[in-house]
Backbone as CSV, one residue per row, in Angstrom:
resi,resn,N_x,N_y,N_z,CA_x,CA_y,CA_z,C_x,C_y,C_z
1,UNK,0.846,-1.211,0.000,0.000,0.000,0.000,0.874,1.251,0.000
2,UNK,0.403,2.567,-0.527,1.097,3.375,-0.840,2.136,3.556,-1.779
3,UNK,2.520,2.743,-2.496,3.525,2.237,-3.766,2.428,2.588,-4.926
4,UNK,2.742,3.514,-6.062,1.909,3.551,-7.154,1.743,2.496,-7.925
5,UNK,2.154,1.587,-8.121,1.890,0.503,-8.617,1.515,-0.465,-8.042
6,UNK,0.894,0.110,-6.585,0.413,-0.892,-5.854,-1.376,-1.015,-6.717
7,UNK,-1.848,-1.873,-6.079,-3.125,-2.303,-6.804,-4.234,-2.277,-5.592
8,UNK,-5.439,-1.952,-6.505,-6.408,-2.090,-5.400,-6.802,-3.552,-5.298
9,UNK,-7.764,-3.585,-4.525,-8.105,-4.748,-3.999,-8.878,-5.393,-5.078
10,UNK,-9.684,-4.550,-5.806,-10.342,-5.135,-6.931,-9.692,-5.426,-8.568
11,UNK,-8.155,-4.944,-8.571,-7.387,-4.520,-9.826,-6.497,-5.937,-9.934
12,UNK,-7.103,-6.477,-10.915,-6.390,-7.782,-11.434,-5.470,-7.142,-11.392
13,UNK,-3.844,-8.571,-11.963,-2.950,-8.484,-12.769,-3.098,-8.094,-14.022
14,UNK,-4.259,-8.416,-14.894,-3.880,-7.940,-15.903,-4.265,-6.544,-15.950
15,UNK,-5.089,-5.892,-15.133,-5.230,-4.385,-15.270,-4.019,-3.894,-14.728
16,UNK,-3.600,-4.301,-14.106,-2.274,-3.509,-13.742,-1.192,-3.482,-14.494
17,UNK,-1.339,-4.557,-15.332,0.043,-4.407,-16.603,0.113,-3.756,-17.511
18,UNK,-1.394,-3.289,-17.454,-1.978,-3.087,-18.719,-1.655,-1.318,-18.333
19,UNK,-1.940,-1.040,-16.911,-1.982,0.469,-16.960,-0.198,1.032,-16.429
20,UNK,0.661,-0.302,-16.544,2.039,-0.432,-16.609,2.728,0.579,-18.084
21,UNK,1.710,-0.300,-18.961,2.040,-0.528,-20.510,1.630,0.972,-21.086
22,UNK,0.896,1.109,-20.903,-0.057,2.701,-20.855,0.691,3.762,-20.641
23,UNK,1.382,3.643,-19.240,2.371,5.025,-18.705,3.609,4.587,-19.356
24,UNK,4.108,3.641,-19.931,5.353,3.740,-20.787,4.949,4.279,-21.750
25,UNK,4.034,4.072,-22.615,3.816,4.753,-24.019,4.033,6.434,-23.808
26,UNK,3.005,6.898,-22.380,2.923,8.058,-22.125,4.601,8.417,-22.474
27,UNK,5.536,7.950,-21.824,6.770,8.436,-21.073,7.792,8.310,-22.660
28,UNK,7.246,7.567,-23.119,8.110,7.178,-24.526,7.601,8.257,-25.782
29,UNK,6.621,8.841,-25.708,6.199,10.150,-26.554,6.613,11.449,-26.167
30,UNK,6.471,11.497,-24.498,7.038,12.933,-24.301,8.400,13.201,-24.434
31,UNK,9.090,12.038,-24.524,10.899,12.414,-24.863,10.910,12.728,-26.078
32,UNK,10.652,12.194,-27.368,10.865,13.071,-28.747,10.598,14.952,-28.664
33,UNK,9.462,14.734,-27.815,8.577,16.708,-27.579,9.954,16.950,-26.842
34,UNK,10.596,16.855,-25.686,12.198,17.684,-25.020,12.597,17.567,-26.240
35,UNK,13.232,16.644,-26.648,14.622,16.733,-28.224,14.214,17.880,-28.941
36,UNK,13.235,17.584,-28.839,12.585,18.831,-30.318,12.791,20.235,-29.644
37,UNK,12.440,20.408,-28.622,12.289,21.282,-27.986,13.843,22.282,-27.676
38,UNK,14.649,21.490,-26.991,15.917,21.587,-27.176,16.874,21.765,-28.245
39,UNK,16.336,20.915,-29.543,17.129,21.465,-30.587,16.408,22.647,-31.097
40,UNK,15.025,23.138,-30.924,14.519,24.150,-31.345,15.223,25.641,-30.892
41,UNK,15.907,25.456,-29.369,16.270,26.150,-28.618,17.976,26.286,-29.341
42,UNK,18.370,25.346,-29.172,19.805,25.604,-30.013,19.749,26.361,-31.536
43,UNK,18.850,25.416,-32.209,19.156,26.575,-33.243,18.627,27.871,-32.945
44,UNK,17.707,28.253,-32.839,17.522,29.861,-32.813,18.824,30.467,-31.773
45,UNK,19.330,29.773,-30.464,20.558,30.431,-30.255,21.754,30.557,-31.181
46,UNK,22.074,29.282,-32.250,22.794,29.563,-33.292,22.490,30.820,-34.010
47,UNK,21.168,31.186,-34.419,20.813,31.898,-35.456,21.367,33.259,-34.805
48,UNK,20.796,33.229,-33.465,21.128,34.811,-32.695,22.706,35.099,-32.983
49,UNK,23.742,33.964,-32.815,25.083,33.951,-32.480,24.766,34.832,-34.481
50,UNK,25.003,34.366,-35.208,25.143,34.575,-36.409,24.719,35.667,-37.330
51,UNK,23.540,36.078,-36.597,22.886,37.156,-36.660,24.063,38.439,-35.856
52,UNK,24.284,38.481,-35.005,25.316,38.669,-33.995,26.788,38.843,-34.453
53,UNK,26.907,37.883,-35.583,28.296,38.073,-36.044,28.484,38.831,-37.281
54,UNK,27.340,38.755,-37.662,27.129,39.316,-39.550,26.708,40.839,-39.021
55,UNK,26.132,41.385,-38.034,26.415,43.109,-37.356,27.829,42.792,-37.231
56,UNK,28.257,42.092,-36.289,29.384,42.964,-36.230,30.707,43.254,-37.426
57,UNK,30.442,42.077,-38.042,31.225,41.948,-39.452,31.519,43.259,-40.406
58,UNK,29.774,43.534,-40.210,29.306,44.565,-41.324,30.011,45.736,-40.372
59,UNK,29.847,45.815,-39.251,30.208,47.276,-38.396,31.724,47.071,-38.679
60,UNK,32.440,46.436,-38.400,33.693,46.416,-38.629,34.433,46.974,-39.705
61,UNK,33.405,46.090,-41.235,34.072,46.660,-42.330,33.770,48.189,-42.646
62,UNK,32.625,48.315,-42.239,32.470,50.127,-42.280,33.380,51.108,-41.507
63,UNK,33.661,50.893,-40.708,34.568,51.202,-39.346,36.210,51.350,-40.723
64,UNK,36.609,50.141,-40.953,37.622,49.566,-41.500,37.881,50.801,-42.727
65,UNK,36.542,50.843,-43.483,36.788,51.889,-44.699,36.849,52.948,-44.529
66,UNK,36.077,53.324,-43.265,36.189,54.729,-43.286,37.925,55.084,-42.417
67,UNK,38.466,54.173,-41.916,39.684,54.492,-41.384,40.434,54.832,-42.391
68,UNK,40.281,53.427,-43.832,41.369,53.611,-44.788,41.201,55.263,-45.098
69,UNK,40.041,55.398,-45.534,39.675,56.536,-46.577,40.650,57.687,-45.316
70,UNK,40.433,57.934,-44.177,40.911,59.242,-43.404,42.401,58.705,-43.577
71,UNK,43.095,57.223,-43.096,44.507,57.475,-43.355,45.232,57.758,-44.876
72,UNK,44.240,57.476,-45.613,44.772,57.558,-47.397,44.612,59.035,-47.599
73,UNK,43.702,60.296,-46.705,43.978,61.385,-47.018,45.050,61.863,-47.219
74,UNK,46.057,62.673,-47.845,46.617,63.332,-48.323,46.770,65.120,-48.257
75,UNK,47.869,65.758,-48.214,47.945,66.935,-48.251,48.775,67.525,-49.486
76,UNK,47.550,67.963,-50.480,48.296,68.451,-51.694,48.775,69.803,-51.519
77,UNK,49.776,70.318,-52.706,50.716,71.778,-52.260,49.552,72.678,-52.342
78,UNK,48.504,72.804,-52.464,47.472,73.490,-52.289,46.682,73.869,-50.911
79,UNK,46.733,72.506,-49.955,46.570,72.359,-48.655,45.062,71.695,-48.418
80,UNK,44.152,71.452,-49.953,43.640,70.825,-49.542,43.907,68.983,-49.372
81,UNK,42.476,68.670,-48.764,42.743,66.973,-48.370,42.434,66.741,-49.320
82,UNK,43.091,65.280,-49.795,42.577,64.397,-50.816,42.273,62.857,-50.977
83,UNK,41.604,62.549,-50.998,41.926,60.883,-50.594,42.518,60.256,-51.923
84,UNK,43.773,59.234,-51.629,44.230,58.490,-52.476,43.729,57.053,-53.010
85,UNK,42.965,56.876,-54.124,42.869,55.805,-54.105,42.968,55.197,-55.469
86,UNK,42.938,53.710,-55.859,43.904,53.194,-56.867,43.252,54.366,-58.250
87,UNK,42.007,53.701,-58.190,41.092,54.801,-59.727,40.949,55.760,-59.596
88,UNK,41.454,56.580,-58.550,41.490,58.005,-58.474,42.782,58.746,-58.953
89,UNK,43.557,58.076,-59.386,45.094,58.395,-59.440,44.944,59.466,-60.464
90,UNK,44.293,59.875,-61.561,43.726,61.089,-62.625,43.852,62.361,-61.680
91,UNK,43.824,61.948,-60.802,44.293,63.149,-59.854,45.325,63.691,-59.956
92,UNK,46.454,63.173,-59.847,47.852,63.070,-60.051,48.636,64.046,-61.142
93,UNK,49.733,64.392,-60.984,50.167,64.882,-62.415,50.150,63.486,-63.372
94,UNK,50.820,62.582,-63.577,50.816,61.547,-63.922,49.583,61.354,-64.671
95,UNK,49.300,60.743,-65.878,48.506,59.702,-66.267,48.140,58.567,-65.509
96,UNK,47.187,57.714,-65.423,47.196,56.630,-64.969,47.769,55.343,-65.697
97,UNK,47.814,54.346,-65.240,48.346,53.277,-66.193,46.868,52.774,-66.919
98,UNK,46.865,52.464,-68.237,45.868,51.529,-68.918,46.522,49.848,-68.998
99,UNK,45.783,49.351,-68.279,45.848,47.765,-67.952,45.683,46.913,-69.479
100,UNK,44.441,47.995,-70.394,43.700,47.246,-71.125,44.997,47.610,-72.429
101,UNK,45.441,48.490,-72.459,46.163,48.917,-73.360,47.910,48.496,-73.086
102,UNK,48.574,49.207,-72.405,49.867,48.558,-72.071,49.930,47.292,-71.123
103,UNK,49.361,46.428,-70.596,49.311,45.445,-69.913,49.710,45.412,-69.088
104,UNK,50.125,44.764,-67.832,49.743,44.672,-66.174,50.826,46.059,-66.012
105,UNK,50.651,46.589,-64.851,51.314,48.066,-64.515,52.118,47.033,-63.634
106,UNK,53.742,47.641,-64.210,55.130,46.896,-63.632,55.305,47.898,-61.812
107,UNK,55.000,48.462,-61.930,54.384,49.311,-60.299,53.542,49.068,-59.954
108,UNK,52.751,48.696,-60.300,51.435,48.228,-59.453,51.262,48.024,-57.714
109,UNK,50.639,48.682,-56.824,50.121,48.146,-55.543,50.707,47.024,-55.300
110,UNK,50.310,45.785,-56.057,50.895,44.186,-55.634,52.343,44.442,-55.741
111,UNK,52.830,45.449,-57.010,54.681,44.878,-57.164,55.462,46.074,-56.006
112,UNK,55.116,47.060,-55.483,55.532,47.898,-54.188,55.389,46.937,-53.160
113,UNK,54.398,46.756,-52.633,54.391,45.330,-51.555,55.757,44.458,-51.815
114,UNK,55.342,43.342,-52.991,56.447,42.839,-52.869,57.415,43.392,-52.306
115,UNK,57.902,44.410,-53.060,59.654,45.263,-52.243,59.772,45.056,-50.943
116,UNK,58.670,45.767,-50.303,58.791,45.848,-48.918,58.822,44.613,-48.015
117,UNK,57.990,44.089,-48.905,58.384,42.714,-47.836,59.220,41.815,-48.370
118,UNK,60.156,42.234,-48.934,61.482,41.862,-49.551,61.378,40.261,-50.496
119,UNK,59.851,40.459,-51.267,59.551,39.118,-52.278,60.637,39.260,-53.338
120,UNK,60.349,40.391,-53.283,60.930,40.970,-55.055,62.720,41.007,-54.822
121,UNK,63.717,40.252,-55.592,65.069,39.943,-55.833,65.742,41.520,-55.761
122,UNK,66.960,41.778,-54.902,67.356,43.254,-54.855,67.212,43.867,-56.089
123,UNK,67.967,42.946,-57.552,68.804,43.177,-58.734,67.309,43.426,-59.124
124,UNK,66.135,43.166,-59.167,64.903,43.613,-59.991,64.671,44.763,-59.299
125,UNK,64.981,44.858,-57.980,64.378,46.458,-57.552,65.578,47.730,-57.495
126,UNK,66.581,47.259,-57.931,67.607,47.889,-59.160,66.795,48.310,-60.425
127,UNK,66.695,47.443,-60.978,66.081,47.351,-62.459,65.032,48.300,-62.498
128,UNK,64.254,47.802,-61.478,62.950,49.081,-61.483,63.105,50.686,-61.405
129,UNK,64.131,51.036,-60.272,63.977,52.098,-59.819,65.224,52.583,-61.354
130,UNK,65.977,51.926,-62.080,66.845,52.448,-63.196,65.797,53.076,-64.600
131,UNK,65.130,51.854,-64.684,63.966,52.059,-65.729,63.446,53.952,-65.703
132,UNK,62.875,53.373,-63.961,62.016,54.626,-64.000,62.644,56.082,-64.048
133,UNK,64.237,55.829,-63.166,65.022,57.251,-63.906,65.344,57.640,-65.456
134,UNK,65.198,56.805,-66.069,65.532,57.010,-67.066,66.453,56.303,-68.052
135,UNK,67.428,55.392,-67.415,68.573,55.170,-68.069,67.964,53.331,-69.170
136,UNK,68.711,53.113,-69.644,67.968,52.183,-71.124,69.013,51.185,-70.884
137,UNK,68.745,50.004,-70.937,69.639,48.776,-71.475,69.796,48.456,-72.878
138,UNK,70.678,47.786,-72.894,70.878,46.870,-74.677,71.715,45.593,-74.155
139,UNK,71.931,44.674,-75.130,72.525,43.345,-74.880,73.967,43.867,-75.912
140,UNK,75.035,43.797,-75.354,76.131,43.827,-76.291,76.756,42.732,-76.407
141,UNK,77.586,42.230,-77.382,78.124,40.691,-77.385,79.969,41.123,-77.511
142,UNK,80.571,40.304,-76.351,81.444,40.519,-76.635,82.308,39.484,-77.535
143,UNK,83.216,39.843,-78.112,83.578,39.375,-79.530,84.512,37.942,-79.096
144,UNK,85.430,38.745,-78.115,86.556,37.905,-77.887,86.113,36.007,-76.965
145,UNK,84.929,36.562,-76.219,84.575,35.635,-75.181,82.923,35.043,-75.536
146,UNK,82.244,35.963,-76.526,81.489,35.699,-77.375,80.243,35.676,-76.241
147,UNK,80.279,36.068,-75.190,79.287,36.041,-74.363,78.458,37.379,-74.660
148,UNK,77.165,37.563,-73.824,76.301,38.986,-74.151,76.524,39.336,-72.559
149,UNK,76.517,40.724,-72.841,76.205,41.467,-71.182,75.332,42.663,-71.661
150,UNK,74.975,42.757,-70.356,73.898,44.081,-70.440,74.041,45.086,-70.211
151,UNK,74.317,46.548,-70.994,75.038,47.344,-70.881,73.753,48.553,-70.498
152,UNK,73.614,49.132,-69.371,73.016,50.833,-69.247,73.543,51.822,-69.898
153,UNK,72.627,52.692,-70.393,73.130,53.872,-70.619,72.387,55.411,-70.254
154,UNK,72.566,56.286,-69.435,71.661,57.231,-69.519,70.880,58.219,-70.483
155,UNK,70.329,56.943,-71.627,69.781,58.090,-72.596,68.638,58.635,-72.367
156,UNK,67.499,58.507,-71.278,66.364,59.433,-70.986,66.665,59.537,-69.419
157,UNK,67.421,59.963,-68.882,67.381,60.364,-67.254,67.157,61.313,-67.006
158,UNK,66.626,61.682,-65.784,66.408,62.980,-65.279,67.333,63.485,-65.559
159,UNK,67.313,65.443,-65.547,68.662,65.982,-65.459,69.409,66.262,-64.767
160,UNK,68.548,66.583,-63.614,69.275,66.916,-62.203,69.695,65.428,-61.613
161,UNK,69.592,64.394,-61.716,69.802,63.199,-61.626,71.085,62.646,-61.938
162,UNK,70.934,62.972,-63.515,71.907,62.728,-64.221,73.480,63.206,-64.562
163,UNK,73.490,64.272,-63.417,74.345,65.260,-62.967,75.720,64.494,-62.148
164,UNK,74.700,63.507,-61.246,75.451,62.720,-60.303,75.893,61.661,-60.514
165,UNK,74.683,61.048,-61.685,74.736,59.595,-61.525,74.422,59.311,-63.427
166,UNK,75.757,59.704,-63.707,75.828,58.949,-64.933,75.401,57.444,-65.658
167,UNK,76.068,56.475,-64.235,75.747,55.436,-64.614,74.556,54.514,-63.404
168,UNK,74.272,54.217,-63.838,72.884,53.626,-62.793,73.183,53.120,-61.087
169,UNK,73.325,53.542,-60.088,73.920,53.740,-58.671,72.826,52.278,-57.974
170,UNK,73.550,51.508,-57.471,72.721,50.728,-56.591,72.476,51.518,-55.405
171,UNK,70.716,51.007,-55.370,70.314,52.057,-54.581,69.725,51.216,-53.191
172,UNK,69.968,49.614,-53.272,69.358,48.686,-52.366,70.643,48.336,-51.326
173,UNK,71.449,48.090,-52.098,72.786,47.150,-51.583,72.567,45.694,-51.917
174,UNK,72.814,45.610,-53.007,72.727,43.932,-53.242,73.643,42.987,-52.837
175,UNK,75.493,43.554,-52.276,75.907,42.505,-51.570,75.740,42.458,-50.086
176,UNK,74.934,43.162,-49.611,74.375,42.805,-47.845,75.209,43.344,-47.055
177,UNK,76.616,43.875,-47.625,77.523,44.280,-46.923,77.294,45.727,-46.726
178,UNK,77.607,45.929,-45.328,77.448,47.146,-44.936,78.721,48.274,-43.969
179,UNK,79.853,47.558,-44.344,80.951,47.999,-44.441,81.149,50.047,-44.957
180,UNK,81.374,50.221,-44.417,81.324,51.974,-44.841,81.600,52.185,-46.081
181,UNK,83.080,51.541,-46.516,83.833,51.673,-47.950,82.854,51.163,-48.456
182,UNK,82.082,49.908,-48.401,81.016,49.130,-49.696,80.282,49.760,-49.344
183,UNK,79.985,50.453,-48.384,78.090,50.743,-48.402,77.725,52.399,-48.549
184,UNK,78.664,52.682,-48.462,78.478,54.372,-48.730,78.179,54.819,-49.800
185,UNK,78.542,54.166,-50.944,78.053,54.958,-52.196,76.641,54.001,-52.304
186,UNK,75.693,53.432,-51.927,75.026,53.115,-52.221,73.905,53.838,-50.881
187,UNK,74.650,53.752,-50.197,73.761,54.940,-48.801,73.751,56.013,-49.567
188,UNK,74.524,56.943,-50.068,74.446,58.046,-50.811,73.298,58.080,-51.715
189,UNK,73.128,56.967,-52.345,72.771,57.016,-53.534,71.280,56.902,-53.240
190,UNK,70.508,56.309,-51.942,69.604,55.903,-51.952,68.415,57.492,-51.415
191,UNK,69.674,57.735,-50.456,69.414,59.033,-49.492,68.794,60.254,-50.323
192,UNK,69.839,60.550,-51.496,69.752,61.345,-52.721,67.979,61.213,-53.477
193,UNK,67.896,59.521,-53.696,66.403,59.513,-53.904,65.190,59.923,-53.002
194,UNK,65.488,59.685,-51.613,64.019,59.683,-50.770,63.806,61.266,-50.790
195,UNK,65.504,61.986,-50.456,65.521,63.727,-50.872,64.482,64.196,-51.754
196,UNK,64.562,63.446,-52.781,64.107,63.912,-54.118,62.296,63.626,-54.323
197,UNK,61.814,63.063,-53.087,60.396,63.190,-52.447,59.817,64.277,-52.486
198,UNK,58.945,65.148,-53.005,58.476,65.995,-52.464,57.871,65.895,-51.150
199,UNK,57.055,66.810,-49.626,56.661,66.270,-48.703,55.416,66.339,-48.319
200,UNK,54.532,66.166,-50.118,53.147,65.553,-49.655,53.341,63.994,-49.913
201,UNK,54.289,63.738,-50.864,54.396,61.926,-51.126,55.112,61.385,-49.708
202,UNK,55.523,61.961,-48.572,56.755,61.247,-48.009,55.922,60.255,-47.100
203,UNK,54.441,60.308,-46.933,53.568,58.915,-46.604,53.276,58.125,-47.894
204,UNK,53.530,58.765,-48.552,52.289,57.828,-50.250,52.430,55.925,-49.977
205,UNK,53.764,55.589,-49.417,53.514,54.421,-49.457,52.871,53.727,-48.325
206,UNK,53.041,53.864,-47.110,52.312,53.908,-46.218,51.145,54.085,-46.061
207,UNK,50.155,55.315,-46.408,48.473,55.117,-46.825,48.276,54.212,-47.866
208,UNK,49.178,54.007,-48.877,48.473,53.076,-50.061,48.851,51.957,-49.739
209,UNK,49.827,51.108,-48.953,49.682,49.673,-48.723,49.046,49.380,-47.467
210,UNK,48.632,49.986,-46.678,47.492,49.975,-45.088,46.743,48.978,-45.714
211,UNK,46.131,49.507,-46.593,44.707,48.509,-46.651,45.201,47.309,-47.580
212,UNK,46.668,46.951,-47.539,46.475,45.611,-48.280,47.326,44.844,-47.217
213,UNK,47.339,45.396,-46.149,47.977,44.815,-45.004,49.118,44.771,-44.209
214,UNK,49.564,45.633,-45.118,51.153,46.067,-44.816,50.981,47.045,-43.341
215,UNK,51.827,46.761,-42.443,51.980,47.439,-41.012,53.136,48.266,-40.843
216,UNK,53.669,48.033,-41.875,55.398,49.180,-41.729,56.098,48.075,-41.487
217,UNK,57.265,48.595,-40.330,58.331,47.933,-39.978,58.146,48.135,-38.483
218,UNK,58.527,47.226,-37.919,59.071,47.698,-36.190,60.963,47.508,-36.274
219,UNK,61.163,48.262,-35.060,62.163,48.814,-34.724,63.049,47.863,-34.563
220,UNK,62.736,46.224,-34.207,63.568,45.102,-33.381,63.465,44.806,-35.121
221,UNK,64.671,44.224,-35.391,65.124,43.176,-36.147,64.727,44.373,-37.654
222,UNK,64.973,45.497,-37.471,65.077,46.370,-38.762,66.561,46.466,-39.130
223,UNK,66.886,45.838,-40.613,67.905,45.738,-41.056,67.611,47.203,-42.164
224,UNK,69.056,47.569,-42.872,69.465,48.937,-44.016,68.647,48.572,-45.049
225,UNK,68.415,47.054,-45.609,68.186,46.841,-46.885,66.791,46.799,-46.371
226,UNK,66.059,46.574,-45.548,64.505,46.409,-45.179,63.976,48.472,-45.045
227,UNK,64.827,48.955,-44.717,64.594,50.417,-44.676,64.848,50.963,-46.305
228,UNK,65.929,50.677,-46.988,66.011,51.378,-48.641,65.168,50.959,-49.277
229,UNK,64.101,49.482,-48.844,63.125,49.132,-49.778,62.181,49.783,-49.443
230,UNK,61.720,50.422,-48.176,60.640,51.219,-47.972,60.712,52.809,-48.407
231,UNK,61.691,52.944,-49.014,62.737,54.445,-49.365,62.597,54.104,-51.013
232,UNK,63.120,53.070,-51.307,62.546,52.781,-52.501,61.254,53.066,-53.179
233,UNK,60.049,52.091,-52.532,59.107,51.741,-53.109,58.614,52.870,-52.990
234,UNK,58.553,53.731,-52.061,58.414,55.102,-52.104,58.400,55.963,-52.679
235,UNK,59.778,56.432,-53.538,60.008,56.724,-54.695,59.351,56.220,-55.280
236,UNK,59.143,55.035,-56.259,58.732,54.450,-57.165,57.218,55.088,-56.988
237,UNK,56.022,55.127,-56.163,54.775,55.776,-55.807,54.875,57.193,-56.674
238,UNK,55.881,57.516,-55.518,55.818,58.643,-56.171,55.977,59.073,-58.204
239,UNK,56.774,58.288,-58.233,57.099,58.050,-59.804,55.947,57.900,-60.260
240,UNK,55.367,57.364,-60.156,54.176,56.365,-60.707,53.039,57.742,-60.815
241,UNK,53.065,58.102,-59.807,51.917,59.757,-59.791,52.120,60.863,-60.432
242,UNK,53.326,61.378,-60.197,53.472,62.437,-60.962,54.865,62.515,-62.063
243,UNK,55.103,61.713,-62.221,56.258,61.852,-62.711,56.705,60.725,-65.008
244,UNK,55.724,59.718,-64.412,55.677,58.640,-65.476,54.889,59.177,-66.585
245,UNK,55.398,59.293,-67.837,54.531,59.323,-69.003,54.677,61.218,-68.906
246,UNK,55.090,61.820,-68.450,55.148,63.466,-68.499,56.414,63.613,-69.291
247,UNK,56.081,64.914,-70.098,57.344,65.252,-70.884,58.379,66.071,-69.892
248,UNK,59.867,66.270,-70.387,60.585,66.561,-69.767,59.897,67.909,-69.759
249,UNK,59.720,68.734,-70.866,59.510,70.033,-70.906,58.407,70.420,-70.045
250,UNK,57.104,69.699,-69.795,56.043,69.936,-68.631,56.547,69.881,-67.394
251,UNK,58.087,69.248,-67.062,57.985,68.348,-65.845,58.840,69.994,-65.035
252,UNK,59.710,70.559,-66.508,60.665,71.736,-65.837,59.427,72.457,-65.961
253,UNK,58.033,72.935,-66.518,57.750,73.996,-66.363,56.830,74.033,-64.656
254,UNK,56.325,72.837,-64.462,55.909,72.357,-63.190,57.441,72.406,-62.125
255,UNK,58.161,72.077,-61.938,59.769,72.825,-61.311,59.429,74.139,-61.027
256,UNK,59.762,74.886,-62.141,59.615,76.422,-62.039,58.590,76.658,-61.028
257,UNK,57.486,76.395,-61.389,56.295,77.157,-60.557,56.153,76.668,-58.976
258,UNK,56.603,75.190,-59.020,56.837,74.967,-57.271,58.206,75.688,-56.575
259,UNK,58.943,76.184,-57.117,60.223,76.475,-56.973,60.139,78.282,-56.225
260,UNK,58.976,78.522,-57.499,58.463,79.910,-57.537,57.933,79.874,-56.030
261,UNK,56.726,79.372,-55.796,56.046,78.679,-54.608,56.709,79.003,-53.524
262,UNK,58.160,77.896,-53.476,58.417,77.713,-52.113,59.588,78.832,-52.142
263,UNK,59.750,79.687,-52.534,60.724,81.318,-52.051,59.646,81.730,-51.324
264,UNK,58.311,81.820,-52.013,57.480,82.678,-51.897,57.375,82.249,-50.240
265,UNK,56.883,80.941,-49.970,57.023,80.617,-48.683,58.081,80.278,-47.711
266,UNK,58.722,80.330,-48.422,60.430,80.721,-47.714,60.720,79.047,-47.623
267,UNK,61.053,77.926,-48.069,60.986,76.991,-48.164,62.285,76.167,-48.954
268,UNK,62.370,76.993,-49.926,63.651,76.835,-50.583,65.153,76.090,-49.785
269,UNK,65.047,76.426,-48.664,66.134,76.216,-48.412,65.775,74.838,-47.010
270,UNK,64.760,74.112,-46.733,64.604,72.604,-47.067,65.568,71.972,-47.153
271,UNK,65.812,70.623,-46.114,67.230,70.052,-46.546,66.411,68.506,-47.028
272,UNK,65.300,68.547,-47.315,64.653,67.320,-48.330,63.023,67.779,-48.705
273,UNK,62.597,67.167,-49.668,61.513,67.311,-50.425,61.262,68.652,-51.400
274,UNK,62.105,69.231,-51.552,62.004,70.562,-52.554,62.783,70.199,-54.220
275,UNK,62.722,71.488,-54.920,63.255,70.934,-56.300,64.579,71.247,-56.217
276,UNK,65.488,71.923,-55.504,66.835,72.008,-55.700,67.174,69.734,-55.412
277,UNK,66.320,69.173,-54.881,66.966,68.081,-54.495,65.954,67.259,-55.321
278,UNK,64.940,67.348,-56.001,64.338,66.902,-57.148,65.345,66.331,-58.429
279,UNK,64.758,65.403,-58.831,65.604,64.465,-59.650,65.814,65.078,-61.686
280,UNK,64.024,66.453,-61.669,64.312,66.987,-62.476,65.428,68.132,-62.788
């Protein structure tokens, strides 16, 4: 007595098995209703989590662009802001590159990166920064040994450039050595270029590789040749904006008038980014 499965006095065995059999069925239907119930509960907490992640995703990347766009601003010699960006470059003195017409741009965003993060072989980022001063290769064969070498010559270089550097100056250090006697004329040589910056470009590379992930350099484990490639590619930006595809004769009459400019603002005498140290 008192046991639920106790029986009354009048309750066969078989009614009692029977109302045994009964409360299992009960007990064996309401467990599928929890499962359900429970996975009903998980997913909609999934959905919340996801829902949850796709705001913040979206807030992030908005957040993200509008940072690029304020660090890609710019200060032109005019003083207003400008934002830099790849299809905006018509801005520029420079032309832009046509992709569809001369084929992939040998400066390109992707080939500056490389430099900096030292993908690209010293002797090609030689090659590059020679091209873009001006000076021309040919293959000459020599007779006696019957081999070819590749000979520079400065037939389109800057002029003010070309003053110093007759023949094409390594501007990276391609033997690693940093010895004063080996490394000085190529410290010279590199120093001479970043000079030759004007000082609205002296970020250009820095806002334009941010948003492809580039962080700079830190201070621990900064080697000479990891600093001339960021001095480099720099230059080269700059090349690429105002300087590529312009005639010599536009490039001195643009000289003159910044030149004019900075007396006017007393500026002239600048120990980097002006035209006495300009490459025209």
């Amino acid at each position: 007595p008192g046991h639920r499965d106790a029986a009354t006095p009048r309750e066969t065995r078989r009614a009692r098995r029977e109302r045994r059999h009964a409360r299992g069925r009960s007990r064996r239907r309401r467990v599928p209703v929890r499962r359900r119930a429970r996975a009903r509960g998980r997913a909609m907490r999934a959905r919340g989590r996801r829902e949850g992640n796709r705001r913040a995703t979206r807030d992030a990347t908005t957040t993200r662009r509008a940072t690029t766009r304020r660090a890609a601003a710019v200060r032109t010699p005019s003083g207003r802001r400008r934002v830099e960006t790849r299809a905006g470059e018509d801005e520029w003195g420079a032309k832009p590159w046509d992709d569809a017409r001369d084929g992939a741009d040998p400066l390109s965003n992707e080939v500056l990166l490389s430099i900096v993060r030292s993908e690209l072989a010293d002797e090609e980022v030689n090659r590059l920064v020679w091209n873009a001063l001006g000076y021309r290769s040919r293959v000459e064969l020599d007779a006696e040994t019957l081999t070819a070498n590749e000979v520079w010559t400065p037939d389109e270089v800057f002029p003010n450039w070309a003053k110093n550097y007759p023949e094409p100056p390594d501007v990276i250090g391609v033997t690693r050595k940093y010895d004063p006697k080996i490394d000085a004329p190529v410290k010279a040589a590199c120093a001479a270029l970043t000079r030759s910056v004007p000082e609205e470009h002296k970020q250009g590379i820095k806002t334009t590789l941010t948003p492809l992930g580039w962080k700079g350099f830190k201070m621990e484990g900064l080697t000479p040749n990891m600093t001339r490639r960021a001095q480099v590619a720099n230059w080269l930006l700059f090349y690429r904006r105002e300087l590529r595809g312009v005639s010599i004769e536009e490039l001195r009459a643009r000289r003159d008038a910044r030149k004019a400019k900075e007396i006017a603002e007393g500026k002239q005498d600048r120990p980097t980014g002006t035209t006495k140290q300009g490459v025209v």
